[in-house]
N, C-alpha and C positions, 0 to 999 in steps of 0.2 A: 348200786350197780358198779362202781369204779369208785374201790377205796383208795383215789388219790386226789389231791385239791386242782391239778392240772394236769387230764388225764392225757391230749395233746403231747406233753411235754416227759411225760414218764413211759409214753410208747415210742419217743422221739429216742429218748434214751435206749430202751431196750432195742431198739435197729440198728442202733451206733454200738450196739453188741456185741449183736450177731452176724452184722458187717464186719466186727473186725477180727471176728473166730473164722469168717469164711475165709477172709484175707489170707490170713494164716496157714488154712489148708489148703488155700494156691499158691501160695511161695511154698509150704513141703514138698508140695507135690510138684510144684516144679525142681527143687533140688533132686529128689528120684528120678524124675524124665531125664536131668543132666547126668547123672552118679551113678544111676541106681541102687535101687533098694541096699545091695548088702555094701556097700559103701556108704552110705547113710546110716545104716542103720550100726555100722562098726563105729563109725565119728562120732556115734551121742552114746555109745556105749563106752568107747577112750573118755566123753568129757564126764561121764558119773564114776567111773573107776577112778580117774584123776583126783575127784574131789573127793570121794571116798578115800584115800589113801592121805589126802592134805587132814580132813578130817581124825583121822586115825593116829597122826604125829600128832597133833595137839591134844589127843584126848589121855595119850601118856605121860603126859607132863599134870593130868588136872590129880587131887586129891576128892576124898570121898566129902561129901559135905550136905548140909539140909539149910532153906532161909524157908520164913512163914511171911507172905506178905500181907497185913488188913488195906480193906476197901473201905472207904468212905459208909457205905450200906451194910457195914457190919457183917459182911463177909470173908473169906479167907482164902487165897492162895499158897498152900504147902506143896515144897518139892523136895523131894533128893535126890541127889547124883552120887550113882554108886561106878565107881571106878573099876572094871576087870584090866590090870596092865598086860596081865598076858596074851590075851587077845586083843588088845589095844582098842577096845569098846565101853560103852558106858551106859548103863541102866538110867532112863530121866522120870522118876516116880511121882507121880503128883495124887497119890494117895492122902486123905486123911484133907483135900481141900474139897470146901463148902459142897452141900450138895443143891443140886439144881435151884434154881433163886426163881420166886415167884415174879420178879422184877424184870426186865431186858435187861442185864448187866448177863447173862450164860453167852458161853462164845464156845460155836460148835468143833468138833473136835480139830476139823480141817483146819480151826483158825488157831488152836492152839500149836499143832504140827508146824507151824507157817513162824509162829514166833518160837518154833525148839529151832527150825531150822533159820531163821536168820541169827538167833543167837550165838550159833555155833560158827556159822559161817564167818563171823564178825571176829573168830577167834585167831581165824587162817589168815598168815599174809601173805600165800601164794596169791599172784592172781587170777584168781578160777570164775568162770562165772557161777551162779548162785544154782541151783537143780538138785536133783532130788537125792543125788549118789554124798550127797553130806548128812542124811540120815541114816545111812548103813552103817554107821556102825555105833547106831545109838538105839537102842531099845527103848519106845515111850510109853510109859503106864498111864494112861486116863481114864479111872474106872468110870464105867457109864451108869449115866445117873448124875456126879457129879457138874456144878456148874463151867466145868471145861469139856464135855461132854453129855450137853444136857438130850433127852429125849422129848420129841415132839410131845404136847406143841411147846415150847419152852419159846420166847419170847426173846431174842437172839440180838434186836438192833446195836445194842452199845457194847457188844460182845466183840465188834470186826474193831472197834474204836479204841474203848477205855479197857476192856478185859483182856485184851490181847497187849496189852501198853503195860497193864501190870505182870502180865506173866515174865517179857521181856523183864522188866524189872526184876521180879523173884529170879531169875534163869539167872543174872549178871552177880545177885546177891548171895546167891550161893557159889558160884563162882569164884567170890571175892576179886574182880577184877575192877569194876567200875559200879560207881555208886548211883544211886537211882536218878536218872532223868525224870523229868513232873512225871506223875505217874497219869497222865491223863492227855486226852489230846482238846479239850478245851472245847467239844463242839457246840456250836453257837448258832442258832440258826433265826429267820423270822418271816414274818409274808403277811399276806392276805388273799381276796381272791384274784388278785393280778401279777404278782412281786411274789416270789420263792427263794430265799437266798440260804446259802449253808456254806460254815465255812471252821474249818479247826485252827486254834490259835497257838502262836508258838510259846515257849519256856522254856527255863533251864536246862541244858544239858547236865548232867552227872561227873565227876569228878572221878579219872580211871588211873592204871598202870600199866607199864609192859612188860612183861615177864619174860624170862630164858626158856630153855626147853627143861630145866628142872622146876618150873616153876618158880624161879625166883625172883622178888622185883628187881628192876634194870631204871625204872622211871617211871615219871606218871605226867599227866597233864592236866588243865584244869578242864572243867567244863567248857562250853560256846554259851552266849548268852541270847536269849533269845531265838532258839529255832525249833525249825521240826525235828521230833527226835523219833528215834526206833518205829516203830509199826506206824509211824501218820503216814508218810510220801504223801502227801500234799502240800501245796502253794497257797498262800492269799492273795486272793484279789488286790490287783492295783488300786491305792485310794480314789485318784481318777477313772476307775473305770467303775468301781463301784458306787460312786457319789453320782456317774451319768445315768446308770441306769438303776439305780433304786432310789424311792426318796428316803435318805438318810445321808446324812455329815460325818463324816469320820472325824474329829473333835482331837485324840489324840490316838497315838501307838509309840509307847516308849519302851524302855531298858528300867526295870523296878530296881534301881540302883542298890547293892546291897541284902539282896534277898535268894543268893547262892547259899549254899551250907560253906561255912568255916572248916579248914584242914589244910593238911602239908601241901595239895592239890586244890584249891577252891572247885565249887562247883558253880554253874554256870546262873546269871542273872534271870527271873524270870521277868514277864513285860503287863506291860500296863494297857489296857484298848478300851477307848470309852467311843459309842457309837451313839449319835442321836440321831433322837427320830423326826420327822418332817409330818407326818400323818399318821394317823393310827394304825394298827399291826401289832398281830402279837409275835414277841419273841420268846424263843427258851433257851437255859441252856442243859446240858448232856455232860460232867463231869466228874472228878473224882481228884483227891489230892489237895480237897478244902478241912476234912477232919485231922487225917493221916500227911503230913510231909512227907517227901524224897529223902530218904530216910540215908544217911552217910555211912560208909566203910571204916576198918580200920582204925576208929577212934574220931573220924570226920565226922561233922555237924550234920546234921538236916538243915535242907534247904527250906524256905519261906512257903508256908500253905498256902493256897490262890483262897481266891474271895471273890462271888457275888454279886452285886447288886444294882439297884434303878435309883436315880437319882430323878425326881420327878421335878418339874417345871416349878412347880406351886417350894420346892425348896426342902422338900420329905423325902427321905432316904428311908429302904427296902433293902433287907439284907436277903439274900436268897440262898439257899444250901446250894449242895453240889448240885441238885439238877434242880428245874422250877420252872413254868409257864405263866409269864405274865402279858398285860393287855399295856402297848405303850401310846403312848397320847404325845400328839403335835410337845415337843420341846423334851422331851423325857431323856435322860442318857442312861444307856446300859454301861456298865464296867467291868470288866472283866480284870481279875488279879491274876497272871497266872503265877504254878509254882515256879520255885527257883528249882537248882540241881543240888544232890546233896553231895560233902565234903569227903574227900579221900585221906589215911591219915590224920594224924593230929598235928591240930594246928599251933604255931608259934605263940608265946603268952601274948597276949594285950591285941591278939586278930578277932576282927570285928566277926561277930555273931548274926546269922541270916534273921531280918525282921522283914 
């Protein structure tokens, strides 16, 4: 009857929803009672023409260009951006990548839309806010059928997560501007019939540059080590608040020293999270970027693949692919590797290699 483990808590969610859609349409609708209508409606038409226009300088600066990204699951992400200067617009093709996956790894099209349009946005350094008028002057192909536009039922969960992480990824790769952050966001979750926890872990940022308005470089920086990058926007729980209320020990959370990709730019650290258990629970995890690395620009290194696995009480270690559901027992730790970021450039003789 209620396909969920705590159905209480997943209708609790869904009202903290639709609470906050309603919200929404009483603050609109209170700025109409103040402005009226065509005053309202002229201010959100200036902030999408604005960003279309920010949009539209930067897209005459880009070059035509194609990146093929693989997935972990032996899948593929193909784009190309075709460049029109004279109308100062840009075709985003993602013809010719995987078609619909019998797996959850399909990410429907709105989430593919979601990462063309943070991608491009991230290109503007006006400061605009983020809204829809930064698609206008991008045309996006996503033949349907394919797994960026899969057709029901197509099985979609890790699609909003890890497929939408790589496309950011592919988008930046063609670009040539900045090199791959972990291509995955790490999700990690566990429970039983009491305890529900979910939570995405952070990794290497990507190693980028800045460009002029002819496209040339000006600079670059390295990566960040250790955070959430592109399409996560989420937080981790406080050790302290998670050790209070689930029984498990946070054990450690570090900086994988070393495991950036090499380049003129380094890329950024990825981190280490080992979680024990206290009582039995199963955990899984949701991931990608343990076959395929954060693949580097420009002559820059790949960054360090993440890793897997259970380190069990009794002393036996359990390697686990990108994704896996195991049953953890009083004393067990889980370990999470994540990836590093990969290198911008080539690097100096005798600079250390991401392991």
């Amino acid at each position: 009857r209620w396909p969920a483990r705590n159905p209480e808590q997943t209708l609790a969610d869904l009202r903290a929803q639709i609470a906050a859609n309603e919200k929404g349409v009483q603050e609109l609708q209170a700025m109409v009672d103040q402005y009226g209508r065509a005053t309202v409606d002229a201010y959100m038409g200036h902030v999408q023409d604005n960003a279309e226009e920010s949009v539209r300088r930067v897209v005459g600066a880009l070059k035509d260009a194609a990146f093929t990204l693989p997935l972990d699951n032996g899948a593929q992400i193909r784009v190309r951006i075709t460049v029109d200067a004279a109308a100062r617009g840009a075709t985003i093709d993602f013809s010719g990548t995987s078609a619909q996956l019998p797996n959850n790894f399909n990410a429907p099209k709105a989430v593919t839309m979601a990462a063309v349009l943070y991608a491009f946005r991230t290109l503007v350094d006006d400061d605009i806010p983020l809204n829809a008028g930064c698609l206008k002057p991008l045309r996006v192909v996503v033949p349907e059928g394919c797994m960026l536009n899969p057709q029901h039922p197509a099985a979609v969960v890790a699609g909003n997560v890890e497929t939408s992480t790589c496309v950011t990824n592919a988008l930046f790769g063609a670009l040539g501007v900045l090199a791959s952050s972990q291509p995955t966001m790490n999700n990690f979750t566990f429970g039983d019939h009491q305890h529900q926890y979910y939570e995405t872990i952070a990794g290497g940022a990507g190693a980028g540059v800045f460009t002029d308005a002819r496209g040339q470089v000006t600079g670059g920086f390295d990566g960040a080590s250790v955070v959430q990058t592109h399409m996560t926007n989420s937080r981790l729980t406080d050790p302290e608040v998670l050790e209070f209320r689930f029984p498990v020990r946070l054990d450690s959370f570090a900086i994988r020293r070393g495991s950036g990709g090499a380049g003129r730019w380094r890329g950024g650290d990825g981190g280490e999270r080992r979680v024990r258990f206290l009582q039995p629970m199963t955990a899984s995890i949701l991931s990608n970027g343990r076959v395929f690395p954060a693949f580097g620009l420009a002559g820059g290194q790949p960054g360090a693949a993440g890793h897997n696995r259970v380190e069990r009480a009794d002393g036996t270690v359990e390697h686990l692919g990108h994704i896996g559901s195991v049953q953890m027992q009083p004393g067990d730790v889980f370990v999470v590797l994540t990836p590093g970021g990969g290198g911008w450039g080539e690097a100096q003789a005798g600079a250390e290699v991401a392991a």
